[in-house]
N, C-alpha and C positions, 0 to 999 in steps of 0.2 A: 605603770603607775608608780610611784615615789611617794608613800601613806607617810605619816607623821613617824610612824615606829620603824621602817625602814629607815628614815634621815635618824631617829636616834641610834637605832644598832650601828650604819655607819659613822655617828660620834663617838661613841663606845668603842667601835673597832680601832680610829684613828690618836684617839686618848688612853691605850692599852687598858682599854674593860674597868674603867674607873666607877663603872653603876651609874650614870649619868640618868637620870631623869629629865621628863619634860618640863615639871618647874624647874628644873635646876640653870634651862639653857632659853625660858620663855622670852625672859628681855632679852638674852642677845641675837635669837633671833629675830625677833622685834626690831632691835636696832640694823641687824642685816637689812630687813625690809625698806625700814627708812633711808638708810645709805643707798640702795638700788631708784627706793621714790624720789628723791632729791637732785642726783646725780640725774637721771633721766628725767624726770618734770612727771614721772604717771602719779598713779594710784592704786598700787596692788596693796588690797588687803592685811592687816595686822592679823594674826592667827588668831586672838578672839574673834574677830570677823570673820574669817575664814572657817572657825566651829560653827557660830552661829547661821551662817549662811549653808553651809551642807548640813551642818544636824537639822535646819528648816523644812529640808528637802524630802526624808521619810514620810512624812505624813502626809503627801502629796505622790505619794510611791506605790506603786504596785506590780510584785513579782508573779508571774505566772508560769506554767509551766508550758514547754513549746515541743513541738513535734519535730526530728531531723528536717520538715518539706521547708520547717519553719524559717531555718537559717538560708533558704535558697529561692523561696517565693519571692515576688515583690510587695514591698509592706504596701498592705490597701490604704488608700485615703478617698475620704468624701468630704464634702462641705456639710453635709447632714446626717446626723442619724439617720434619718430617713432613707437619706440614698444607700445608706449603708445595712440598712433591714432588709430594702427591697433589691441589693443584689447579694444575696444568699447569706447576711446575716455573718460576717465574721467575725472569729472571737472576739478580735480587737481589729482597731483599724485609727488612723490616723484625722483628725478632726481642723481642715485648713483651715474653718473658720476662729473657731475657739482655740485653736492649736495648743490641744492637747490631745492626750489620747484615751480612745473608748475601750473598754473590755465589758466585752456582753456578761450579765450578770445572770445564769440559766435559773435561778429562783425568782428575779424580781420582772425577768423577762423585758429588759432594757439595757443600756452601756451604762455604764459609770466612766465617771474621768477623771484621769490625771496628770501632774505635770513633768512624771518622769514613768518611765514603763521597762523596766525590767524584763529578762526572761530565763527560765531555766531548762537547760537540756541535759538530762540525765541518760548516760550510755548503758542503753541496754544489753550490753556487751561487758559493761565493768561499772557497776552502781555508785563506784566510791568516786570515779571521772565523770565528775559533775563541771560543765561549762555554764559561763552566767553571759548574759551579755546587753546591750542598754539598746535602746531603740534612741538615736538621734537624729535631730532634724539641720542641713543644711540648706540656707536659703541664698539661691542665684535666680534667675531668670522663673525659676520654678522649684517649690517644695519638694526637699528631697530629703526620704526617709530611710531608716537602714538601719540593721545590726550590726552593734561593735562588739568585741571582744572584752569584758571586766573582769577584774578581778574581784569577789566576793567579799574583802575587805574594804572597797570602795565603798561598801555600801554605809559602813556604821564611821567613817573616819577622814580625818581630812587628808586630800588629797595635791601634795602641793605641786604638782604637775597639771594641774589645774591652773595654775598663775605663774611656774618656771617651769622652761626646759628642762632636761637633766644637767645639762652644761653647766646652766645657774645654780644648779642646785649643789653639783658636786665640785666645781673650781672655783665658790665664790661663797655660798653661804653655810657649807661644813667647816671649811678651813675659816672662815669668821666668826662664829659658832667656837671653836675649838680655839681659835686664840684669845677671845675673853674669858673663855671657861679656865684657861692653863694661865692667865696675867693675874684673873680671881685667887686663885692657887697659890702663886705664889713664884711661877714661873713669866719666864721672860716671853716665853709666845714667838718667840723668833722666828723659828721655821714656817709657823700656820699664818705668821703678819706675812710674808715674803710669798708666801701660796696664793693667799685670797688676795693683795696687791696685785701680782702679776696675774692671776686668774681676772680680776676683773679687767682688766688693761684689756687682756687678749679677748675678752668676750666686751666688752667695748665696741674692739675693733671689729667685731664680726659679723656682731646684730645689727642690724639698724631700726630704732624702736621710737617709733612715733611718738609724737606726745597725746595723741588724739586718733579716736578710729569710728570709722561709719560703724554705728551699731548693727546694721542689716548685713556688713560682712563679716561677723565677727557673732552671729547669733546662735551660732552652734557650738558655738566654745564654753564652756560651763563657766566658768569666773563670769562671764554678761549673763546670763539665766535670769538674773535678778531684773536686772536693767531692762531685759528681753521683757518679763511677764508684767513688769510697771510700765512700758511704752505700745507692748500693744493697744492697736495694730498697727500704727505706725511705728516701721524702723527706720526710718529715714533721716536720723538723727545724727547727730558728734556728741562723743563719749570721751571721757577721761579713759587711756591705755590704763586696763588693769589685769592684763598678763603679757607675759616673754612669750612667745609659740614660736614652733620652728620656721615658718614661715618668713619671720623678720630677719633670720640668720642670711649674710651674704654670702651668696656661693662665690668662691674664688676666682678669676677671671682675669686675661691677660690685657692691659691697658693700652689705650689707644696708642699709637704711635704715627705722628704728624710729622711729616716731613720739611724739612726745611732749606735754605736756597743752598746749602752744601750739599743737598742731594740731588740726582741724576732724576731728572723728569718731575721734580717739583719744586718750588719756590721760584729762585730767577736760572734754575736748571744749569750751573754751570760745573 
């Protein structure tokens, strides 16, 4: 993950420790955004959107603690409560219909739900290596549920790997970041203009970034979350692109090569 305070300490690191703040660098990131929204035709989020959309997200949250079977079971799923009381009542379990998730509640003696599920595994081996991790859902052919690996800070902070790569983040919107913050100053910006120029060129060339994407392939990616829980249950929709994922990057590949009538066994083969 790439939290809001990481992308500051590496501005600080690359401005030698000048104390930078996040008001201090709010518009120009802001203006990075716009430069990426423009230039490509999407819709990734402005960082107030981007608080108010994950800070929405706790209160809709629930961490619980999990057993080592935990991380190696298969996450249960039923279309009902029901089904899921009457084959042995598991803590939690996955809800296709509502698609969220239940966690049995041992006082009220029911599930409760919600629309993100947390989990905590503490090693009883070393109390202080504590692993956190998210229950997400991928949707192909068939609902498909799992434990990811998070970071603990994910939980209270925006996460902007959520809407860029790390590529975007560190050859395009630090060195852009850094060269408003150093022109503000008083300096010329020269080297960080010449960074983020040629960082974006080369990541131009590399992603290839739609302007539009099927919401139902893209529903497990946290930036659509929103869009996901306003269209159920139909996903079958077109969405404005509002993140970079690795996915869109082209892997590099050697080009066709067509023969022509100077060559032996193609064209007029002479």
């Amino acid at each position: 993950m790439f939290t809001l305070k990481k992308f500051m300490d590496y501005i600080n690191s690359a401005l030698n420790y000048p104390a930078v703040s996040e008001q201090d660098i709010a518009l120009f990131l802001d203006q990075a955004i716009s430069e990426v929204n423009t230039e490509a035709h999407i819709s990734i989020p402005d960082l107030d959107k981007m608080k108010k959309e994950q800070s929405d997200l706790p209160a809709n949250t629930k961490l619980i603690t999990l057993q080592t079977a935990d991380f190696e079971i298969t996450f249960p799923k039923y279309a009902t409560e029901n089904e899921a009381i009457a084959d042995n009542t598991p803590t939690y379990y996955f809800n296709t219909i509502s698609r969220t998730f239940g966690v049995y509640n041992e006082d009220l003696h029911k599930y409760e739900y919600f629309i993100r599920l947390f989990g905590l595994y503490k090693d009883p081996l070393n109390p202080i290596n504590n692993t956190y991790v998210e229950a997400r859902t991928t949707y192909t052919d068939q609902i498909n549920v799992n434990w990811y690996n998070l970071s603990y800070e994910a939980l209270f902070t925006v996460d902007l790997e959520y809407y860029f790569t790390p590529d975007w983040i560190k050859l395009f919107l630090i060195p852009y970041v850094c060269h408003k913050y150093s022109v503000r100053d008083g300096d010329t910006g020269r080297l960080f203009s010449e960074e983020f120029s040629q960082g974006f060129q080369q990541l131009k060339n590399s992603y290839n970034i739609p302007f539009t994407v099927h919401l139902k392939d893209v529903a497990d990616k946290p930036a659509y979350r929103k869009l996901v829980l306003e269209k159920l249950p139909n996903l079958d929709v077109i969405c404005k692109t509002r993140a970079i994922t690795e996915d869109m990057f082209n892997a590099q590949g050697v080009n066709a090569n067509k023969l022509d009538f100077y060559d032996n066994g193609g064209g007029f083969g002479l």
